[in-house]
N, C-alpha and C positions, 0 to 999 in steps of 0.2 A: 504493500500500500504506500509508503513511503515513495518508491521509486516513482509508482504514477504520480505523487504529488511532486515531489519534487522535476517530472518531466511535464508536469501540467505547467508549475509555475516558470517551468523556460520557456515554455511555448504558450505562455499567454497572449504577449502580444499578438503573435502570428494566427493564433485562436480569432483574437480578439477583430482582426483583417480580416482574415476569412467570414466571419460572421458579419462585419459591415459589407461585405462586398454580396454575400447572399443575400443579405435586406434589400439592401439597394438594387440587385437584378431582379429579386423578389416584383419590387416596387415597378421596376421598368418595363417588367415583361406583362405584368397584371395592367397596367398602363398604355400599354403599346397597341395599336389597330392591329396590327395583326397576331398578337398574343406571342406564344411560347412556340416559335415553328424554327428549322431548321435554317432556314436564310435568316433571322434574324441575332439567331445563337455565334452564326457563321461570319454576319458584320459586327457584330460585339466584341468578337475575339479578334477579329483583326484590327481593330482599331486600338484594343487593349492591349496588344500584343506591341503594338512599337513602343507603348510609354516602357510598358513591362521591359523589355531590353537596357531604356535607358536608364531605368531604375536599379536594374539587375548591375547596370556599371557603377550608378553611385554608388548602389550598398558597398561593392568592394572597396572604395576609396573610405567613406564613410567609416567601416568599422577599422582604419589604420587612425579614426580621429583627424582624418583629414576632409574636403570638399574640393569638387572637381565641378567648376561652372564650364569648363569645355566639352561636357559630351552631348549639350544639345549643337553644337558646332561640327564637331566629329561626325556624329547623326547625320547633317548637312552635306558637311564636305562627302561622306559616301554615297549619299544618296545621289547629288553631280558626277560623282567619280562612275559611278554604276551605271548611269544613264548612258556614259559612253562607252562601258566597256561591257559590261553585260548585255552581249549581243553578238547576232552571228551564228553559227555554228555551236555543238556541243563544244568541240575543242575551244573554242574563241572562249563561249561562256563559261568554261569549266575556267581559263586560264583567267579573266574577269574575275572572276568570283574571289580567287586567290589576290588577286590585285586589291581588292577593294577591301576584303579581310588582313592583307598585310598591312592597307596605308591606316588601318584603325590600330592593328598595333604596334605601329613605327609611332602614330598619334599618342595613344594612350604609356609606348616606351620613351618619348620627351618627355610628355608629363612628371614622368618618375622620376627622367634625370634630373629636372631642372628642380624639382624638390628638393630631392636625397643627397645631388651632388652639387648642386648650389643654393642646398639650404635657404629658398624662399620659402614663403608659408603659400600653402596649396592655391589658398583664395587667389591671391595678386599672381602667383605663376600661370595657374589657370585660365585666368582671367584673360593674360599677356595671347598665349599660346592659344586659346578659343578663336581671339582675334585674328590672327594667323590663320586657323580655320577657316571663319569664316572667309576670306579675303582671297582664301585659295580656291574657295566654293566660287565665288564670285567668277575667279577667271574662268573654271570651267562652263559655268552656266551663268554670263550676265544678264542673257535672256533664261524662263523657263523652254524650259526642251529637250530632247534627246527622246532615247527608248529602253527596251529592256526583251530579254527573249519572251515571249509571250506565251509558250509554251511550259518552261518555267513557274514564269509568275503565278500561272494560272491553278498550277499542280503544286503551288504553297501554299495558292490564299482561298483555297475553294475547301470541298470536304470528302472525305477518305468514309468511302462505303456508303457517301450520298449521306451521312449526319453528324460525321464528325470532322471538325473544323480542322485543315491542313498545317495551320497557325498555331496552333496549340501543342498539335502532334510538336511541330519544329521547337515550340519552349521547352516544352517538357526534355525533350533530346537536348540543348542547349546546357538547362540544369544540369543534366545527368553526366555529359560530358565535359562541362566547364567548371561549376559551383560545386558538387559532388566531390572530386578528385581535390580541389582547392580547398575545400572546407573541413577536409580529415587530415590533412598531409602536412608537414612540420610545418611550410611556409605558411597552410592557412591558419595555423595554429598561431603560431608566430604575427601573425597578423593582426588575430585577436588580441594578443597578450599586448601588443605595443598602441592599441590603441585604448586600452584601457590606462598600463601606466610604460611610456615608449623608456624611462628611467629603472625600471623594475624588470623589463624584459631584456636589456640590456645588460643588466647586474648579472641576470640568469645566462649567459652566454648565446642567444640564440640567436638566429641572423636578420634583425630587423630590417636592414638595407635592401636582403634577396627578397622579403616578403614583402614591403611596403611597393617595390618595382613591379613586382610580380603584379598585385593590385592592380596600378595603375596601369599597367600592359594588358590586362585583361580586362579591364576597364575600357578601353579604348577597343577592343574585339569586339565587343558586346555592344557597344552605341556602335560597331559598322556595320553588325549583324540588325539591327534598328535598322538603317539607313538599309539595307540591302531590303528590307520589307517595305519601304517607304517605297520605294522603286517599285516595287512589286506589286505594289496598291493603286503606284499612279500611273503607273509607267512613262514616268515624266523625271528628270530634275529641275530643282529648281533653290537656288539661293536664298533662302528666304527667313533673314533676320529675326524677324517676331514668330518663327514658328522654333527656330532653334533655342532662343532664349527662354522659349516658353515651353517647351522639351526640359530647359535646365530645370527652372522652377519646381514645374510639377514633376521631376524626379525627384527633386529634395522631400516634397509636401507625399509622394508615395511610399519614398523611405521611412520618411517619420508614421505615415500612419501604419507602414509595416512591422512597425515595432524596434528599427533597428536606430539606435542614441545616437545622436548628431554629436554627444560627445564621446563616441566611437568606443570600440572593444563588446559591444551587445547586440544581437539581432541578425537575422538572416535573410539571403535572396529569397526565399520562399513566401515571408511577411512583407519584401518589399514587391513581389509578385501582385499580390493579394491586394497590395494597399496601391500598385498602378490599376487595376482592375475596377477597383472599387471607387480610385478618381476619377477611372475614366466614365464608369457607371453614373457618376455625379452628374459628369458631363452630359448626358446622354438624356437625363432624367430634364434637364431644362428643355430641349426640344419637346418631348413628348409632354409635359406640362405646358408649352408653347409660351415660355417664357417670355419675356422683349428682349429683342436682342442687345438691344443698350444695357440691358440689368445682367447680362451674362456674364460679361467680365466681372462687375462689381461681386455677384455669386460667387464666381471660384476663386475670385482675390480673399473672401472672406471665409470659404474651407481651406485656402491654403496657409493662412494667418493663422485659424485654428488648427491644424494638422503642423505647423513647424515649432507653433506653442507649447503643442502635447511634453516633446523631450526638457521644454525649457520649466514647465509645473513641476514633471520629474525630479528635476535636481534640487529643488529646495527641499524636499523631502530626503537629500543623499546628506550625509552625515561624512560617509566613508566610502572612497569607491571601491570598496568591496562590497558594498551594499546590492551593486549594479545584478553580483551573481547570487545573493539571495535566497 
């Protein structure tokens, strides 16, 4: 009995995701003119499915106790990058795909250096190197444009056996081979440890430098694997400034409502899965309540104020951050 409690109380947050994200598709689909059908399960998830990617990058930077405002940029920059190169042939797309997957983490391995090895603080590095992002987005697409193989796309963002979303299948395999392996293995161990105290994991001898890189290199994988689905939704790229900035945000406001501490060392991809899901379900719920569209933004300015708040109520309540593991 112990062990459930004490597995109950590490997976609360992530409990606690998953149940707002049920309420809320609860609410959406009981709402919706066409009810609970198989196309509407199938646009839900792929819409959820890119926040979910760029979420899945912040939590890694996030639990080192750091923040990374580049990966709605990164997101960007692939999504241009893909429009030109995913296309053609199998061979072409196969070699594309790789392209578009290396330049996210070449992206997300500067990040790391400029941190680690020139000891900036994540925010102002980020912020520096986003910029760069986007600016590279730019030369590739000043106009929107390009394309994408459409046979591909089609066999990602559709559904497998006629009801299950293609887009999903892809996260769930994502997890399993990225966060999985990451989150048992010394480095993500490591990862944890330094960002709970980066002075206490260091004492312990273990390699905070290889872990914190590691992060942000897969971090930078995961917002290009974002952007290759952005592609694959519009089949278009396109540069577009307030959609990447607004990619950063509400990865921050999905992390936090996935339970994982903006002052880093607690929380997992899965909670912050659950808590992109569940913003984007927010999103979703203004349409179908037929909102104004003037009052939208004001709306999810005001869930993402409370959703960044949640970690900050936390801490006054912390005494000791060992409190954190509880």
């Amino acid at each position: 009995m112990s062990e459930w409690r004490y597995w109950l109380a590490e997976q609360r947050a992530t409990l606690m995701a998953v149940g707002i994200f049920a309420l809320m598709f609860l609410i959406y689909v009981a709402n919706h003119p066409a009810g609970l059908t198989a196309n509407v399960v199938q646009t839900a998830s792929n819409k959820g499915v890119l926040l979910a990617f760029v979420a899945m990058a912040q939590t890694l930077v996030v639990i080192t106790a750091g923040i990374d405002l580049s990966v709605g940029m990164i997101f960007i920059l692939t999504n241009c990058l893909a429009s030109w190169l995913v296309v053609g042939t199998a061979m072409e797309t196969t070699l594309g795909l790789f392209a578009v997957l290396g330049t996210g983490l070449a992206c997300g391995a500067l990040n790391g250096a400029i941190v680690i090895f020139g000891r900036l603080q994540p925010i102002v590095a980020t912020i520096a190197t986003g910029a760069i992002y986007f600016g590279l987005a730019l030369l590739l697409r000043p106009f929107p444009g390009g394309s994408v193989n459409e046979g591909l796309a089609d066999a990602l963002t559709g559904r497998l056996f006629g009801l299950i979303p293609a887009s999903l299948v892809v996260l769930a395999a994502v997890v399993l081979v990225v966060w999985v392996p990451f989150s048992r293995s010394l480095t993500g161990r490591t990862a944890y440890a330094s960002g709970s105290s980066e002075v206490a994991a260091y004492m312990s001898g273990v390699p905070i430098r290889r872990a914190k890189f590691a992060a942000y290199t897969l971090a930078g994988l995961l917002a290009s694997i974002g952007g290759l689905f952005l592609t694959f939704f519009t089949y278009t790229g396109e540069a577009a400034l307030a959609s990447g900035n607004a990619y950063t945000l509400f990865s921050i406001a999905a992390v936090v409502l996935g339970g994982v501490s903006l002052f880093g060392g607690k929380g997992s991809v899965i909670g912050a899965i659950f808590g992109a899901l569940a913003f984007r379900t927010i999103g979703d719920l203004l349409f179908v309540f037929d909102l104004e569209p003037l009052w939208q933004p004001l709306f999810q300015g005001v869930v993402l104020l409370v959703a960044v708040s949640l970690g900050a109520f936390a801490l006054f309540r912390v005494k000791n951050r060992l409190e954190w593991f509880g």
